[in-house]
C-alpha positions as CSV (number, residue, x, y, z in Angstrom):
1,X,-25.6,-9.3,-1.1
2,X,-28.4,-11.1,0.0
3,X,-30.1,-10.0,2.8
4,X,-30.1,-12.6,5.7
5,X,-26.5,-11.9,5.1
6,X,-25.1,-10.5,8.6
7,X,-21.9,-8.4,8.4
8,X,-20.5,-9.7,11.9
9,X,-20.9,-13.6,10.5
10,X,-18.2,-13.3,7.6
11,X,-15.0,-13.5,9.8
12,X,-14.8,-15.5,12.8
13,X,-10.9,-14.8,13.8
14,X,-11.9,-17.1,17.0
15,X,-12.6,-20.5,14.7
16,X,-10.1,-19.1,12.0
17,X,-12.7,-19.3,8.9
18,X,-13.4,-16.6,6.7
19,X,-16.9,-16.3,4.1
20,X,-15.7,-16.5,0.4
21,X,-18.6,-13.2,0.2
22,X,-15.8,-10.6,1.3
23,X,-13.9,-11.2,-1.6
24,X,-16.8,-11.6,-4.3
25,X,-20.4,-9.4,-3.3
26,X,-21.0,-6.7,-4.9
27,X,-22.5,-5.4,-1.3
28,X,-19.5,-6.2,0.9
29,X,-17.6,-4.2,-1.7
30,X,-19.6,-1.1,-1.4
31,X,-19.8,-1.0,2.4
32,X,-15.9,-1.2,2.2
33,X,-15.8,1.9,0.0
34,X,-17.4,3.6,3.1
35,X,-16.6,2.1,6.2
36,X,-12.3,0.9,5.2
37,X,-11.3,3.5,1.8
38,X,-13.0,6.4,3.7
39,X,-12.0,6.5,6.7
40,X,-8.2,5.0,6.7
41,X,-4.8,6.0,6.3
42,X,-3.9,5.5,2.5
43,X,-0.5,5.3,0.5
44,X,-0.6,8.0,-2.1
45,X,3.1,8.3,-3.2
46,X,6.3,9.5,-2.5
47,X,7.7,13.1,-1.9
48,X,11.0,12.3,-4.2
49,X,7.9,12.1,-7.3
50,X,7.4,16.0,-6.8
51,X,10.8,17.8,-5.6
52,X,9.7,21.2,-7.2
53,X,6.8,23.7,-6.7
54,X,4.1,23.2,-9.6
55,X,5.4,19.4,-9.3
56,X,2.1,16.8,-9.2
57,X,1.0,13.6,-9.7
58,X,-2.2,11.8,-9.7
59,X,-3.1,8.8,-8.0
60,X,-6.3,7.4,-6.1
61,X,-7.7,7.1,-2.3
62,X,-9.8,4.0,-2.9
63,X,-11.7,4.3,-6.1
64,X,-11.9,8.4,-5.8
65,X,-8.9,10.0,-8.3
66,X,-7.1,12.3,-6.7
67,X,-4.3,15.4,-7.8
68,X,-1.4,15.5,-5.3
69,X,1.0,18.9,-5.8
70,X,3.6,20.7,-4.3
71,X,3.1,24.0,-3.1
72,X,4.9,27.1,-3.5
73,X,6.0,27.0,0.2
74,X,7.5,23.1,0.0
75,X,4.5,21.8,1.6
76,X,2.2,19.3,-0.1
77,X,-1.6,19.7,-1.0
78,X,-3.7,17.5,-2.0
79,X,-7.7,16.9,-3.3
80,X,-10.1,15.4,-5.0
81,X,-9.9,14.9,-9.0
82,X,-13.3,16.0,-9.9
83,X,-13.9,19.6,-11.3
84,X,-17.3,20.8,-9.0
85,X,-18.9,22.1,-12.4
86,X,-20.0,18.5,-13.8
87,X,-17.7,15.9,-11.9
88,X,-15.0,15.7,-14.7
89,X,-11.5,15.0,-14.2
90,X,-9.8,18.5,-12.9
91,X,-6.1,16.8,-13.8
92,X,-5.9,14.0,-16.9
93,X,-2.1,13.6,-16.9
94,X,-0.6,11.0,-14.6
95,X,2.1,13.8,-14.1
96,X,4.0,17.0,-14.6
97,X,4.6,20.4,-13.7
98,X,1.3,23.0,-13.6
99,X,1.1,26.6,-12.9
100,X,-2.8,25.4,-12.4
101,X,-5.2,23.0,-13.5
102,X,-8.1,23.6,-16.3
103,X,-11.3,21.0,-16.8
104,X,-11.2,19.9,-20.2
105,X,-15.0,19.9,-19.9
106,X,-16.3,23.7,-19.2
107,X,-13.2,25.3,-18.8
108,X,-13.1,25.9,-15.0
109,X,-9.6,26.4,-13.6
110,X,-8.3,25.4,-10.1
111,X,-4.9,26.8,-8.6
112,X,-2.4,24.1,-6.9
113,X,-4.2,23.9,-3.7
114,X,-7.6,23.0,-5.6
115,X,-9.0,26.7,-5.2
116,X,-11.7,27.5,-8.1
117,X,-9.6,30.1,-10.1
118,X,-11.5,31.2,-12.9
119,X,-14.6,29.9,-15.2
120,X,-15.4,31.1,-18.2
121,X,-18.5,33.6,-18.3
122,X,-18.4,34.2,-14.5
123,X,-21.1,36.8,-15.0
124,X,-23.3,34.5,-16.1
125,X,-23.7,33.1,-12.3
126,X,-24.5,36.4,-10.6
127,X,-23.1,38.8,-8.5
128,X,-24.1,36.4,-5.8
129,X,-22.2,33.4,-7.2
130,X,-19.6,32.2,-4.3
131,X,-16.2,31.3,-6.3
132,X,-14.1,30.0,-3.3
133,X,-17.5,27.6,-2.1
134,X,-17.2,25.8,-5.4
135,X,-13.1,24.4,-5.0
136,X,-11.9,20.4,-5.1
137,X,-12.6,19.0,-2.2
138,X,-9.6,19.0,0.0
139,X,-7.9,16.1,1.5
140,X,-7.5,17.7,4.8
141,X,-5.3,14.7,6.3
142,X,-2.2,14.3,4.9
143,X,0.5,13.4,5.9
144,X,4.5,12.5,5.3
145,X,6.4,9.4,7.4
146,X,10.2,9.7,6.0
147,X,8.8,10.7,2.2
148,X,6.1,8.3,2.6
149,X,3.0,10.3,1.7
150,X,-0.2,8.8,3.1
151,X,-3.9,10.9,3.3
152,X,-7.0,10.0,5.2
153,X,-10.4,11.6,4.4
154,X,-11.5,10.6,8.2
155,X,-11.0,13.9,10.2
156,X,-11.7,11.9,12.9
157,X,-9.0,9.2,11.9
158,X,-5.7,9.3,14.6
159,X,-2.6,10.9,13.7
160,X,0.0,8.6,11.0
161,X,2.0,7.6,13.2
162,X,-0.7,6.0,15.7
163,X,-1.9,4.5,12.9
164,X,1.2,2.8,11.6
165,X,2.1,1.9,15.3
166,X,4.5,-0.9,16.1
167,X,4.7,-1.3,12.5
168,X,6.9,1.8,12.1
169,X,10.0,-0.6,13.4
170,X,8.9,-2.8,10.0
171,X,8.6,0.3,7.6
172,X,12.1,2.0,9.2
173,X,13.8,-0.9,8.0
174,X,12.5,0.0,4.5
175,X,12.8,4.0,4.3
176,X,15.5,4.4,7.0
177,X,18.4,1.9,6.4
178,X,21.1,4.9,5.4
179,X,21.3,8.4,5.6
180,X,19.6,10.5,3.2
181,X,16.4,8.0,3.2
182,X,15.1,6.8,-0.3
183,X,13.6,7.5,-3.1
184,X,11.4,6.4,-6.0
185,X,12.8,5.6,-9.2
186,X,12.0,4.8,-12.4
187,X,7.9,6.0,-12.4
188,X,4.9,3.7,-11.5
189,X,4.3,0.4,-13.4
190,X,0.5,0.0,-13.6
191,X,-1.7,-3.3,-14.5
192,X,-4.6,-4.8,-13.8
193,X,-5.5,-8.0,-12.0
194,X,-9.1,-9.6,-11.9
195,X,-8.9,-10.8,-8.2
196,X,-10.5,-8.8,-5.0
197,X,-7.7,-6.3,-3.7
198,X,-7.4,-8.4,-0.3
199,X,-6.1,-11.2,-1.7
200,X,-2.9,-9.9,-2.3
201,X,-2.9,-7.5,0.7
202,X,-3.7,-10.9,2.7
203,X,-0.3,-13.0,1.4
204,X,1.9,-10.1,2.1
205,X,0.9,-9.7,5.4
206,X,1.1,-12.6,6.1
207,X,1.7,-15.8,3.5
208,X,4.9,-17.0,3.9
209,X,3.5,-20.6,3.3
210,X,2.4,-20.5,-0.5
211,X,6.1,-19.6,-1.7
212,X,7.8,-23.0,-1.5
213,X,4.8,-23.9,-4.3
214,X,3.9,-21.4,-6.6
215,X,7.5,-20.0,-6.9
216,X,9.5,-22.7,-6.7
217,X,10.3,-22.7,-10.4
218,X,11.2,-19.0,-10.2
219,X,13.4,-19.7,-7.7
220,X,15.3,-23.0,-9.6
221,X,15.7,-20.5,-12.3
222,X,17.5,-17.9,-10.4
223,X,19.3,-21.1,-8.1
224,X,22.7,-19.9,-7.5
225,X,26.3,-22.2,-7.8
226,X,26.7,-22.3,-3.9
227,X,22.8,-23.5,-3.3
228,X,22.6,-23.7,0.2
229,X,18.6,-25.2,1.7
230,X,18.9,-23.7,4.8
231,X,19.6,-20.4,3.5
232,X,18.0,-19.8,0.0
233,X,14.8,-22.5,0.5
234,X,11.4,-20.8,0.7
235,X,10.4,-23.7,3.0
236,X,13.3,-24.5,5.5
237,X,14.9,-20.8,6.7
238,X,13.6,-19.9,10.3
239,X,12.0,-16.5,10.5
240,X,9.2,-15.1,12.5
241,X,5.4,-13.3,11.3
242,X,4.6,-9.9,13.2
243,X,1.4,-8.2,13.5
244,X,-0.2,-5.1,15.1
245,X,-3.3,-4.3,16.6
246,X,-4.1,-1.4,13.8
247,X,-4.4,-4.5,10.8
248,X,-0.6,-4.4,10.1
249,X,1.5,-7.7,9.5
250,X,4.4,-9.0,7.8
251,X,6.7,-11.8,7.9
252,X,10.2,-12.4,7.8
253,X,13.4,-14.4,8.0
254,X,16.5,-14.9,10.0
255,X,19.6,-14.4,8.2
256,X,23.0,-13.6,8.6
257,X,23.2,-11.9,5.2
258,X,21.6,-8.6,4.4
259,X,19.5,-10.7,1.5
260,X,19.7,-14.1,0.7
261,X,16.9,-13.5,-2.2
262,X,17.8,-15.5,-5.5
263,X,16.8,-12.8,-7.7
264,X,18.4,-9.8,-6.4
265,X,21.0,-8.5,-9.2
266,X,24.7,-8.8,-7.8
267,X,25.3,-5.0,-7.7
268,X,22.1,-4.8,-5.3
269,X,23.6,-7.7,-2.9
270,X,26.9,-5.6,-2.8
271,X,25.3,-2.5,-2.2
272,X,23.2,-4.2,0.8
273,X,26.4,-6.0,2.0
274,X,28.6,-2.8,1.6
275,X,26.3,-1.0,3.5
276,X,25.4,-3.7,6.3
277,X,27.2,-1.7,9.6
278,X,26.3,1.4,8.2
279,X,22.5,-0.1,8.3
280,X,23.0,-1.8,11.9
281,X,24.3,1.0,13.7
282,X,21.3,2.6,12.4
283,X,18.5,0.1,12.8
284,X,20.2,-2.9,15.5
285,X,21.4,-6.2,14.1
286,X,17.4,-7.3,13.9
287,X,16.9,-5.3,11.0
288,X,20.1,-5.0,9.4
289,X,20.4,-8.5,8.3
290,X,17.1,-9.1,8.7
291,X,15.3,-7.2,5.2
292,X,14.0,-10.0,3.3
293,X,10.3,-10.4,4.0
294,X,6.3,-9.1,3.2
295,X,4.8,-6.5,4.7
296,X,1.2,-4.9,4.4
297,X,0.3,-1.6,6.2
298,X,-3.5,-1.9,7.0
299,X,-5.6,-1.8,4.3
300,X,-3.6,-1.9,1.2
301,X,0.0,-0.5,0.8
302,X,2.6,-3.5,0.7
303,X,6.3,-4.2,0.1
304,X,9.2,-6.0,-0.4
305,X,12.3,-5.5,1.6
306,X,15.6,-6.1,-0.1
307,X,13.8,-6.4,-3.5
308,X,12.6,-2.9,-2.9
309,X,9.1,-3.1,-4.6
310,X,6.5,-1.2,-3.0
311,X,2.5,-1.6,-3.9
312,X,-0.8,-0.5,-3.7
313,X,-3.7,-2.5,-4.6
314,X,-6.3,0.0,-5.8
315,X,-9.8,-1.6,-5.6
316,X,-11.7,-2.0,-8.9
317,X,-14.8,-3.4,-7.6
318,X,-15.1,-6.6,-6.0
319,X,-13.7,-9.1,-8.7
320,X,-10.6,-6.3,-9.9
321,X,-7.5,-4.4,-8.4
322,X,-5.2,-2.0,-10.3
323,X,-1.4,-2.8,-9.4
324,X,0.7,0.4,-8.6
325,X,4.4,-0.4,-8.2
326,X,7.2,1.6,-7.3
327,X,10.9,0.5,-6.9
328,X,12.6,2.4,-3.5
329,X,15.8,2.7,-3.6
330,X,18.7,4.7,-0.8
331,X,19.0,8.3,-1.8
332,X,22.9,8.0,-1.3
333,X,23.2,4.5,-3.8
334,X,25.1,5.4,-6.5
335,X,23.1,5.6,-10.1
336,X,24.3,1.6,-11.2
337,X,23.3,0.5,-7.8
338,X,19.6,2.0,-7.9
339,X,19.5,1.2,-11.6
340,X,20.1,-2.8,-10.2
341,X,17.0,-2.4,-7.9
342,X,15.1,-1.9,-10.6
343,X,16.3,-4.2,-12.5
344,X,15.5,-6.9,-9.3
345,X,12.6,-5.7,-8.4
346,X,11.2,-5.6,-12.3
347,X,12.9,-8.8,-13.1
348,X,11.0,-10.3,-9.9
349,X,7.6,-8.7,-9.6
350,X,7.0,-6.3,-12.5
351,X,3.8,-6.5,-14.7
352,X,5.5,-9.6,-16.3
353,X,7.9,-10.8,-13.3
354,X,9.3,-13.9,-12.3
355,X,7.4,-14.6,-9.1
356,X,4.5,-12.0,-9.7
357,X,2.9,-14.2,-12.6
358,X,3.0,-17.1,-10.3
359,X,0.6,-14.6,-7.8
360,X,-1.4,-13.3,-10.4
361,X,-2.5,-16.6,-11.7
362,X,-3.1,-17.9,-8.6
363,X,-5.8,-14.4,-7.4
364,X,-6.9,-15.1,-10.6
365,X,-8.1,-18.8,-10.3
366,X,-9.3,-17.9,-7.0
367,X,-11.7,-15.2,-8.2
368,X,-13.0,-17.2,-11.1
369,X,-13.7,-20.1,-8.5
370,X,-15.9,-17.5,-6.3
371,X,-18.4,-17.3,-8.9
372,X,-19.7,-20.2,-8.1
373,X,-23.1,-20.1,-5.4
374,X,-21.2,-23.7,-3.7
375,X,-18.1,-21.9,-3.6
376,X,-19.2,-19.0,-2.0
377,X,-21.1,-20.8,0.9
378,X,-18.1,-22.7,1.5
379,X,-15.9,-20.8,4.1
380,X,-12.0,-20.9,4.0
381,X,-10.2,-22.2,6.8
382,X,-7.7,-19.7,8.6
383,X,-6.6,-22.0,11.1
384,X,-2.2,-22.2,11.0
385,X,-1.1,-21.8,14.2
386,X,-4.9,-21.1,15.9
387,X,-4.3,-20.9,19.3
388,X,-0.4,-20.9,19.1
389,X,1.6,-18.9,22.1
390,X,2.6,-15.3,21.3
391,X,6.4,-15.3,21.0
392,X,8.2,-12.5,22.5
393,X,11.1,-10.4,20.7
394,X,13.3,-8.0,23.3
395,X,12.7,-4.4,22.2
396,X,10.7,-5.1,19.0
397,X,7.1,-3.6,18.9
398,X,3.8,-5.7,18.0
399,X,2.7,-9.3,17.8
400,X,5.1,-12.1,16.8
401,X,3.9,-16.1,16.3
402,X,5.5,-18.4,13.9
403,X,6.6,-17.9,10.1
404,X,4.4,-20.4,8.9
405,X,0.8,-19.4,10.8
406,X,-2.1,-17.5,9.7
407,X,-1.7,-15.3,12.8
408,X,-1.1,-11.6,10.7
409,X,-3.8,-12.4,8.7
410,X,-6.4,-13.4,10.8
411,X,-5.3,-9.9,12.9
412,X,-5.8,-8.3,9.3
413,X,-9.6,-10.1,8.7
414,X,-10.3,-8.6,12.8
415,X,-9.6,-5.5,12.1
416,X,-11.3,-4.8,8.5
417,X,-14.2,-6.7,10.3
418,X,-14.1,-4.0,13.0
419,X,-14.2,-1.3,10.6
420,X,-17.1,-2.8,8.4
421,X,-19.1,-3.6,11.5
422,X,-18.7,0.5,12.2
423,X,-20.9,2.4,10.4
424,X,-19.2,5.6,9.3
425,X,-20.2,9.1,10.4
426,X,-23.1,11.0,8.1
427,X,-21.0,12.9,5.2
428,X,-22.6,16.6,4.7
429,X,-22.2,18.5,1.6
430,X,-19.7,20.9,2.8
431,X,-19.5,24.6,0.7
432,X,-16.5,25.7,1.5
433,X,-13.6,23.7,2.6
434,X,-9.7,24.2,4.0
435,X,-6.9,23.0,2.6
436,X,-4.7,19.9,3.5
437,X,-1.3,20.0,3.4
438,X,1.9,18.5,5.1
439,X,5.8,20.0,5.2
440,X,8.8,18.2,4.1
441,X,10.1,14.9,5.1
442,X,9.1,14.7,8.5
443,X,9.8,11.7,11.2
């Protein structure tokens, strides 16, 4: 990044224009490793991936790999991937079941709570030599919302729920329709995308306005016998966008069905229809009928409701992102109904889905346009609905404005300017650390 380059002048959230350098210097990028991957709450996985002890999978905070396990005593620990001997990999399986965890390098074991074990020639070191100094550094804050495991390497960092604020009303609607709460099904699909990771975290909070375009001939494809504008059209249902002070945003529509979505298989529109009052006397007419929308929690975990994909966007650098996608189903659906989730949600936005090609290409062009020195002095304009009146919703938490508006994503640019514009605390090699861990599915 060049040096006259001043942090505070890249998002103006007042004019509604934003500097093509947060999505393409090499600079921003690393500050954002510090000051947003370090020090905020971060989607790991779900507890339905590891129901037994010994149970772990591996995932990432950022660009740090990490090794998340349950414990013998049901709770969930988690650390950092790197054996303290030479930096290698502790864990190089995406999953399984471990009685402990060996580098590949040296040989040096950890137990399931990242605890140095054992390392060959021990004697070697000295009678001196300090086993329990030398674990995996621990992920002290972690923490479960409904199965929703999320960790934070910010001791300083508020609790989960503050963090995910009014937008727990959003996520409930997801992980809470039924009884029983969800699960994950059918492992992670993984690929890679060369676009900065905001750009997708940036149209699922809030871009409601690019579907009637780029997935209009998805949604031809899919167009159903009884076609009706007003209710299947990207560009003429009525909805509303929310945001919340802590980044989050999402937008939605009104509907009297539980999901008007084209694509969803006919098993999944039963199950959703089947199980509407079920859902309502739950979770209140709003978000009963209400599930078919984008959502991003602050800074990049995202989903789908009614298509039931959920995302991360792990940051590759500043021109790359690493696609993590689960499908979440209801615990309680029978096996045919979860197994027509997937099929929706792989059909629609898999690696080679329907609408998520139409995305990808799109990120893609955009990142190959930002290398460009005119391109990146050129800033982007952020101004739909600038200025537009806050509307209120009756016993709904956050921000709400207009479908079509920039408004969640201008709240999204404020608050990862807020965060870059805060240098983060000092870190200090620390010898000995505790261990983080979280019970069962809590509320």
């Amino acid at each position: 990044m060049n040096a006259a380059i001043d942090l505070k002048k890249l998002v103006d959230t007042q004019r509604g224009t934003l500097s093509p350098l947060i999505y393409s210097d090499p600079t921003v990028y690393q500050i954002e490793r510090d000051r947003i991957f370090s020090r905020s709450w971060l989607f790991i996985g779900h507890e339905s991936q590891i129901p037994k002890a010994g149970d772990f999978f591996t995932s990432y905070m950022g660009e740090d790999p990490i090794v998340v396990v349950r414990q013998k005593d049901g709770t969930v620990a988690a650390f950092l991937n790197q054996c303290r001997h030479r930096g290698m990999r502790i864990c190089r399986s995406d999953l399984g079941n471990a009685r402990a965890f060996t580098c590949s390098y040296h040989g040096w074991s950890y137990d399931l709570a990242g605890g140095l074990k054992a390392i060959p020639h021990e004697q070697q070191y000295g009678a001196d030599f300090d086993r329990d100094a030398w674990g995996a550094k621990k992920i002290e804050r972690l923490e479960s919302y409904k199965g929703m495991l999320f960790a934070n390497w910010d001791l300083d960092a508020p609790a989960l729920v503050e963090h995910l604020g009014a937008a727990t009303y959003y996520l409930d609607g997801l992980v809470d329709r039924l009884e029983g709460g969800t699960e994950v099904i059918a492992g992670v699909h993984k690929w890679i995308i060369d676009c900065n990771w905001k750009m997708p975290a940036d149209q699922f909070v809030s871009d409601m306005y690019h579907a009637a375009s780029s997935h209009i001939s998805a949604i031809e494809a899919c167009r159903p016998d009884d076609y009706d504008p007003a209710v299947h059209s990207m560009d003429q249902r009525d909805g509303m966008q929310f945001w919340t002070d802590e980044g989050h945003g999402g937008g939605y529509f009104h509907s009297d069905a539980p999901n008007p979505a084209v694509w969803l298989d006919p098993l999944a529109k039963a199950w959703l229809k089947d199980t509407f009052e079920e859902a309502r006397a739950r979770l209140g007419d709003h978000r009963a009928a209400r599930v078919s929308g984008h959502n991003t929690l602050f800074p990049n975990f995202s989903w789908l409701n009614g298509t039931n994909t959920i995302r991360v966007w792990h940051p590759r650098g500043p021109n790359q992102i690493e696609v993590w996608a689960w499908v979440l189903v209801d615990s309680k659906a029978p096996d045919e109904v979860k197994n027509a989730f997937r099929r929706s949600a792989v059909r629609a936005f898999g690696p080679s889905g329907m609408l998520e090609q139409d995305d990808g290409e799109n990120w893609v062009e955009i990142q190959k346009v930002m290398r460009g020195s005119m391109a990146q002095s050129s800033d982007l304009c952020y101004q739909m609905a600038l200025g537009a009146p806050e509307q209120s919703v009756e016993g709904v938490g956050g921000h709400h404005g207009p479908l079509f508006s920039d408004m969640a994503a201008r709240n999204f640019y404020r608050r990862w300017a807020e965060l870059m514009n805060t240098p983060a605390p000092a870190r200090q090699s620390d010898a000995v650390q505790g261990q983080g861990s979280c019970g069962g599915k809590n509320d």
